[in-house]
C-alpha positions in Angstrom: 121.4 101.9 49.0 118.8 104.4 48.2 116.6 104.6 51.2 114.0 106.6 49.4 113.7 104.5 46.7 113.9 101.3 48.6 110.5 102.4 50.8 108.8 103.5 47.3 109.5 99.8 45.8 108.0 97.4 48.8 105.7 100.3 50.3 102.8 98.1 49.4 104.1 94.7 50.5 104.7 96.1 53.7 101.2 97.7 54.1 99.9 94.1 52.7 101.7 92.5 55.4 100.4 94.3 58.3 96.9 94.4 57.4 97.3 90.3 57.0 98.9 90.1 60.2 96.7 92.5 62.0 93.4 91.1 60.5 93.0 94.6 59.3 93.6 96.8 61.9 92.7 100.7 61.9 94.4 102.7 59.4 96.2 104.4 62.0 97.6 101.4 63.7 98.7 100.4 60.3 100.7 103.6 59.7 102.1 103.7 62.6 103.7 99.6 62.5 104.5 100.5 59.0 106.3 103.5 59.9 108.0 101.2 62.6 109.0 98.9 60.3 110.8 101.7 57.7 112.2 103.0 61.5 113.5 99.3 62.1 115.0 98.8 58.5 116.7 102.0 58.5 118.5 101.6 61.9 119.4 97.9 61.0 120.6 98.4 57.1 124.4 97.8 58.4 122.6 94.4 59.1 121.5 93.3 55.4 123.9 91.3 53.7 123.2 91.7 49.8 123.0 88.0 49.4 118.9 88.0 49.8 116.2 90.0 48.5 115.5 93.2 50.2 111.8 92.9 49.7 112.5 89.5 51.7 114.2 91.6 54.8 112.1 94.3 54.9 109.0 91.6 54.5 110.2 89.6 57.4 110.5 93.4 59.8 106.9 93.9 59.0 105.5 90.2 60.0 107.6 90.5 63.0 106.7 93.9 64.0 103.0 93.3 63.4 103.1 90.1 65.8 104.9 92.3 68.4 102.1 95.0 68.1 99.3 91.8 68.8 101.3 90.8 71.4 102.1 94.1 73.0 100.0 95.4 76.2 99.2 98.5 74.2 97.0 96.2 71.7 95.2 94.4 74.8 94.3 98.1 76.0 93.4 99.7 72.7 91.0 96.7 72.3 88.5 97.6 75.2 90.8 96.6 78.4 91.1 99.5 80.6 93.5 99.5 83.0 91.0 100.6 86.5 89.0 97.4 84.7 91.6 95.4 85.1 93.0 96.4 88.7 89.7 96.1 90.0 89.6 92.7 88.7 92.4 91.3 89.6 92.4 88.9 92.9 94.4 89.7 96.0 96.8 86.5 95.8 98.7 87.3 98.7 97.8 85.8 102.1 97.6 87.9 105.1 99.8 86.5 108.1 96.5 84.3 110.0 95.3 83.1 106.8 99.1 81.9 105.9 99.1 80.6 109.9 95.6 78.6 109.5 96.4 77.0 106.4 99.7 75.5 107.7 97.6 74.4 110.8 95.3 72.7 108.3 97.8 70.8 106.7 100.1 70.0 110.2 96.5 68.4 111.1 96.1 66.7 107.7 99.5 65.1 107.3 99.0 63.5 111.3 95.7 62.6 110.3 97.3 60.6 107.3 100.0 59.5 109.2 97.7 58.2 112.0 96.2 56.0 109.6 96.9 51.7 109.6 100.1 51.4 107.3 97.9 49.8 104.2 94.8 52.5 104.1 98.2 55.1 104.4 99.5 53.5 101.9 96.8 53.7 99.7 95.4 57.2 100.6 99.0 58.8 99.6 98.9 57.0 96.4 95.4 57.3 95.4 94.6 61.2 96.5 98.2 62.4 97.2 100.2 60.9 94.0 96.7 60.5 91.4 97.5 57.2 90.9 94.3 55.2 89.4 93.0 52.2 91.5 93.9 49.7 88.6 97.5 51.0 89.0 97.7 50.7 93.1 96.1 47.1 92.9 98.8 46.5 90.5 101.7 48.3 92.8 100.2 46.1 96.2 99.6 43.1 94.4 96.1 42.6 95.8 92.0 42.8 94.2 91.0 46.4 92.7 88.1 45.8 95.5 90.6 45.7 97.7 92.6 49.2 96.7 88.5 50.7 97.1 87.7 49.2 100.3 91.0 50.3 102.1 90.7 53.8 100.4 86.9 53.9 101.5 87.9 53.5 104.8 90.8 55.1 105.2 88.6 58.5 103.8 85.9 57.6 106.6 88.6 57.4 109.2 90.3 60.6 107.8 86.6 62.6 108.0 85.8 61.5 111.4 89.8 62.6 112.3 89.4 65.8 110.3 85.7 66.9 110.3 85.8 70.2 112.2 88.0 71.2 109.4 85.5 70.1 106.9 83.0 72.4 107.9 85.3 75.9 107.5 
């Protein structure tokens, strides 16, 4: 297999490619995945079996090496995303040790304020606010009135804020 030859024949189908896949990219992005593909093909030739079209093979290393370059983090920066943009932007996720102590206060105070509660507007409360279940469905769980389910879950949210209102207020 003529190397030289072969990258003569499908030069164009592999430029074609690339600027379809890249939505016409700069000319220099498109040399350099086109001269990734010809890169790829050579170091993979043991790989093509003589059973399909090399214009095929070579086709499919350009498609996928184009949708590597969008995906890539080198696109996403050579597109206007500069790294001290995005460092700067990018939200402290981690807790310090009082914030991580408070909010497991908060929610030792919420679960015995739940707990506290009658069984029935416990009952409700965990499967109305705690599980998303819709009122139709938890008057069809308890086998009582949808005016029911509201009434108990009314309550049982009054009883929780006068339980839990100093927390309310953080």
């Amino acid at each position: 297999m003529n190397f030289r030859e072969i990258f003569n024949n499908d030069k164009q189908k592999v430029k074609n490619i690339i600027k379809l896949v890249t939505n016409g990219k700069s000319a220099d992005i498109c040399e350099d995945l086109e001269q990734e593909v010809y890169i790829k093909a050579f170091k993979n030739r043991s790989k093509y079996t003589e059973c399909g079209k090399f214009s095929k093979w070579i086709g499919m290393i350009a498609y996928n090496v184009s949708r590597d370059y969008l995906k890539s983090a080198k696109n996403r920066y050579e597109t206007g995303i500069e790294d001290d943009n995005v460092v700067i932007n990018i939200a402290d996720r981690k807790k310090n040790p009082e914030e991580s102590m408070l909010q497991k206060e908060r929610q030792i105070r919420i679960s015995a304020a739940i707990n506290a509660l009658n069984k029935k507007h416990r009952e409700v409360i965990i499967l109305s606010e705690i599980n998303g279940i819709s009122y139709e469905d938890i008057a069809c769980r308890l086998n009582c009135p949808i005016g029911t389910v509201k009434s108990r879950i009314y309550n049982a949210k009054k009883e929780l804020y006068n339980i839990l209102n100093d927390l309310i207020d953080d």
